[in-house]
C-alpha positions as CSV (number, residue, x, y, z in Angstrom):
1,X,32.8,-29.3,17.9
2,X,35.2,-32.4,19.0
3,X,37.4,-32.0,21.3
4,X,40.5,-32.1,19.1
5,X,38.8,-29.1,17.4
6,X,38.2,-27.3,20.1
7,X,42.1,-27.9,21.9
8,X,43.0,-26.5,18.1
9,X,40.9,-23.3,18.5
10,X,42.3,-22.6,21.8
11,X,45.7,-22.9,20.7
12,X,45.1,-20.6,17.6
13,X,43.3,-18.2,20.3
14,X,46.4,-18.4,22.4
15,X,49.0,-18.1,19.9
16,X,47.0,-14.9,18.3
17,X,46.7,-13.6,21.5
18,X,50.2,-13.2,22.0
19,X,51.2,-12.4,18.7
20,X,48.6,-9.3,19.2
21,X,50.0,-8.8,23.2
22,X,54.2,-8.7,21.4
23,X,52.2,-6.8,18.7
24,X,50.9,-4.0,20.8
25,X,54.3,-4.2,23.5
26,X,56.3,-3.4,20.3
27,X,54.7,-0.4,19.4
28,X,53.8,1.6,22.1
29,X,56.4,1.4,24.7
30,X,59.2,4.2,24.3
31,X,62.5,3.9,22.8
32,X,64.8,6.4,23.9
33,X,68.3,5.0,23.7
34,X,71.5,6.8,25.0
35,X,74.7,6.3,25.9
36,X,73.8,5.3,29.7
37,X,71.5,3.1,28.3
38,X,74.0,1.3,26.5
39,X,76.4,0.6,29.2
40,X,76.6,-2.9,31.0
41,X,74.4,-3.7,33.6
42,X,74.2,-6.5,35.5
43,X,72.1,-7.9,39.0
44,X,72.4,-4.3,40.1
45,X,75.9,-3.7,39.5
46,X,75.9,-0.7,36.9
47,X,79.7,-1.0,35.8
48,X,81.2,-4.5,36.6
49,X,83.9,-4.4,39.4
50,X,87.5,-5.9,39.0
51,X,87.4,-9.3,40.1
52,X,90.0,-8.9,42.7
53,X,87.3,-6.8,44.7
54,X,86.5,-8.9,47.9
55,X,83.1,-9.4,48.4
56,X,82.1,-9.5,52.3
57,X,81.8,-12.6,54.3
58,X,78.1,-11.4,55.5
59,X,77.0,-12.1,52.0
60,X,78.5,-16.2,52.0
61,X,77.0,-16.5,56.2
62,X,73.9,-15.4,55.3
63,X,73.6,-17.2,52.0
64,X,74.7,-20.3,53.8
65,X,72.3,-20.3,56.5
66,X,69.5,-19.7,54.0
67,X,70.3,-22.8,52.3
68,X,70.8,-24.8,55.5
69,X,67.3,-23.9,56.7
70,X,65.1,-23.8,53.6
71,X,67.0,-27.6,53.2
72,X,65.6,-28.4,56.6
73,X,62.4,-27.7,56.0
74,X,61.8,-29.4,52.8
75,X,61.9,-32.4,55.8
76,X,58.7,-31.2,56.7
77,X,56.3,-32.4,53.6
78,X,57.1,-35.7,54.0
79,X,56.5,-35.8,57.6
80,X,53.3,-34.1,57.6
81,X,52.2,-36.5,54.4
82,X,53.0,-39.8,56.8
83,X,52.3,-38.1,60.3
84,X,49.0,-40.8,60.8
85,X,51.3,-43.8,60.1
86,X,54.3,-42.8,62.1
87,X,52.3,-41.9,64.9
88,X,54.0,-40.9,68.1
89,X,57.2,-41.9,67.3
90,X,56.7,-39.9,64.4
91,X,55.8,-36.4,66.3
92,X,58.8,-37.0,68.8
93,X,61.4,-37.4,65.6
94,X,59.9,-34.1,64.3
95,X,59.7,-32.4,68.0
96,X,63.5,-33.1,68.4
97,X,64.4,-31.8,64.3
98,X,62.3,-28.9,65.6
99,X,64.3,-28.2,69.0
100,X,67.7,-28.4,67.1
101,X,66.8,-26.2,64.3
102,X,65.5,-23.8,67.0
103,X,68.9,-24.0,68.4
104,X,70.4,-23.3,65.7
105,X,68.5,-20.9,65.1
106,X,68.7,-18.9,68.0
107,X,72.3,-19.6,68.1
108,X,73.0,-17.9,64.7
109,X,70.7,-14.9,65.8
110,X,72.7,-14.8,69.2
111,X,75.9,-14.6,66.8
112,X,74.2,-11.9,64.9
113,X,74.7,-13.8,61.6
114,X,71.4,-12.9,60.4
115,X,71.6,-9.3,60.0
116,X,72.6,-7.5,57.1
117,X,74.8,-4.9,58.0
């Protein structure tokens, strides 16, 4: 068999396979529908609020202080990827990024911005 034969049969496997797998999900799970059922549901939220509803400021700190430090550590793959050229110089850089996102870290759990009240 050549291997543009064989890359066909696999993709005629996979493509049956889930035909049969929508197949088989379509039959036997249950279908009970009711008027609960039916209503709007979204992230949670069974009935959507008014718009004018404020939404608390723990939600935007903590959301913001997520971002900030999972943006500071994408910093790290590239430093650990060029940590044999850089060196010394290179570890000091990173030990000082680390000591001011340890600040501001322990600042922000001093400040009790991290828990979720």
């Amino acid at each position: 068999m050549s291997p543009v034969e064989m890359l066909a049969f696999y993709a005629f496997v996979a493509a049956a396979l889930v035909g049969v797998l929508l197949l088989l999900a379509g039959q036997l799970s249950p279908s009970k529908p009711s008027a609960v059922k039916s209503k709007a549901y979204e992230c949670g939220v069974s009935e959507p609020t008014p718009t004018e509803a404020r939404w608390p400021i723990r939600f935007a700190l903590v959301a913001m202080l997520f971002l900030i430090f999972d943006v500071e550590s994408l910093f790290f793959y590239p430093w650990a990827v060029q940590i044999r050229e850089l060196k010394w110089q290179g570890i000091t850089a990173m030990g000082s990024f680390f000591a001011v996102l340890g600040v501001g870290y322990v600042y922000a759990r001093g400040r009790d911005a991290l828990k979720w009240k």
